[in-house]
N, C-alpha and C positions, 0 to 999 in steps of 0.2 A: 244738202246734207243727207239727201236719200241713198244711203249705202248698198251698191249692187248686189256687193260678194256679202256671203254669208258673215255675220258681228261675229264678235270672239265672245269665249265663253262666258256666261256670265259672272264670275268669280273675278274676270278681268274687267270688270263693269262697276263693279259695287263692292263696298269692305264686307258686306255680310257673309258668313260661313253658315254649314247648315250645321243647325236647323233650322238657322232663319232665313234661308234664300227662298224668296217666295216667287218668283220668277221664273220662270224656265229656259224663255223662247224671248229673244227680241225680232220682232217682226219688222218696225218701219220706226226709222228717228229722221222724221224729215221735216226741215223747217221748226217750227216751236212744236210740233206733235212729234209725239211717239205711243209706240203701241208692243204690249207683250200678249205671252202666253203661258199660263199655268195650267198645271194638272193639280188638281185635290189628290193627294194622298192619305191615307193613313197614320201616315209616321209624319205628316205635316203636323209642327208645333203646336198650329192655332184648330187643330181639331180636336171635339168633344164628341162624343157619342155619333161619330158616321157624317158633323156637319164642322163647315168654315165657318169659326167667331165673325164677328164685324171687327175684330183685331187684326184678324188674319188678312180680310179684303183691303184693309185700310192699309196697312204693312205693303202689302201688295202694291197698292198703290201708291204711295210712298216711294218705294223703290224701282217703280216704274216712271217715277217723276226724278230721282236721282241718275238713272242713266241717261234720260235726257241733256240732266247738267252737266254732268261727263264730257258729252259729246259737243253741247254746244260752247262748251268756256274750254276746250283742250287746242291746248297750239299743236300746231302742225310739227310735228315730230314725235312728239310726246306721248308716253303711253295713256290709256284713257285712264288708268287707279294707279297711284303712286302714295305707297305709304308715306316714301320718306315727303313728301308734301303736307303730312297731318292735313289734308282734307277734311272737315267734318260741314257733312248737313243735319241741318236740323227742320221740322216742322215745327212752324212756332204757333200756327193758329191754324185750326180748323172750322170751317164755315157752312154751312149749311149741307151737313150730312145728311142722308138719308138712306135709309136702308129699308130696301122693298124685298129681297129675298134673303136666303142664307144658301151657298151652295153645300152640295156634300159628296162625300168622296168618289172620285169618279167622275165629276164634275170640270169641264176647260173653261177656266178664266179667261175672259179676254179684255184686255185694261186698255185705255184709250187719254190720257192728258192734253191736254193744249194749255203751252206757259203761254204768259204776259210778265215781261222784264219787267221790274220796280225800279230797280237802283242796281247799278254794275260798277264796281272799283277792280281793282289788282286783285285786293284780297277780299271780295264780300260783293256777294251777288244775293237779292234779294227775288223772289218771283212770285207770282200767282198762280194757281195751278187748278187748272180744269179737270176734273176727271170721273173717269164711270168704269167700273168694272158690269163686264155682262157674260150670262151665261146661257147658252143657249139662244144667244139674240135677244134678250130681255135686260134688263139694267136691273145689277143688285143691288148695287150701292152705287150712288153721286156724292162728289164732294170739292168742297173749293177750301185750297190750303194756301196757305203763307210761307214759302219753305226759304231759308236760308245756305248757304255755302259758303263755308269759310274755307279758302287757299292760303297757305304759312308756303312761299316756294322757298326753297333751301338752294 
């Protein structure tokens, strides 16, 4: 699943619109891992006084674990985001978070997931999701989610 040529934008990745695309850069979706890249902005939603909330890295992560699903449940022809599919994921459980820094503006995100399959149907894909945001080569945030994905194909 290690895609040579450069991914498409992220817009064609995920339904988020900014100002909530927290994402910038997908770097590697191979096998059950994937990896991005953020920059902290200013005009990033989840910024207070010059830092990222633990909404913002969590969001982050989140949607770094959503492109994943994209990629790994998309049939061969198909675009990876299709509204008229009403796709929706959800995070239904978060598990042992931990947050050891807060980045701040200026700062490159680099998010790291590795899923674990639960349950796979037509329409309902359950998973596990590993994940760390780091800045600087340190780990901000770890956390393990429960995320869901529901497919309606039309």
């Amino acid at each position: 699943m290690n895609n040579p040529t450069p991914f498409p934008p992220i817009e064609e990745l995920i339904p988020h619109r900014p100002p909530m695309v927290m994402v910038d850069h997908v770097t590697t979706v191979d096998g059950l891992k994937t990896e991005t890249r953020f920059l902290v902005t200013p005009l990033c939603l989840f910024v207070k006084h010059g830092v990222l909330s633990e909404m913002g890295m969590l969001e982050n992560l989140a949607q770094t674990s959503f492109i994943f699903l994209n990629y790994f449940f998309i049939k061969p022809g198909e675009p990876l985001w299709n509204k008229k599919k009403n796709n929706l994921g959800v995070i239904s459980t978060i598990l042992d978070l931990e947050v050891m820094a807060l980045p701040l503006v200026g700062d490159k995100l680099l998010t790291r997931t590795q899923t674990e399959l639960v349950f796979t149907s037509d329409f309902l894909k359950i998973c596990n999701i590993q994940g760390q945001v780091s800045v600087n080569g340190a780990i901000a945030l770890s956390a393990t989610m429960k995320m869901l994905l529901q497919t309606q194909h039309t």
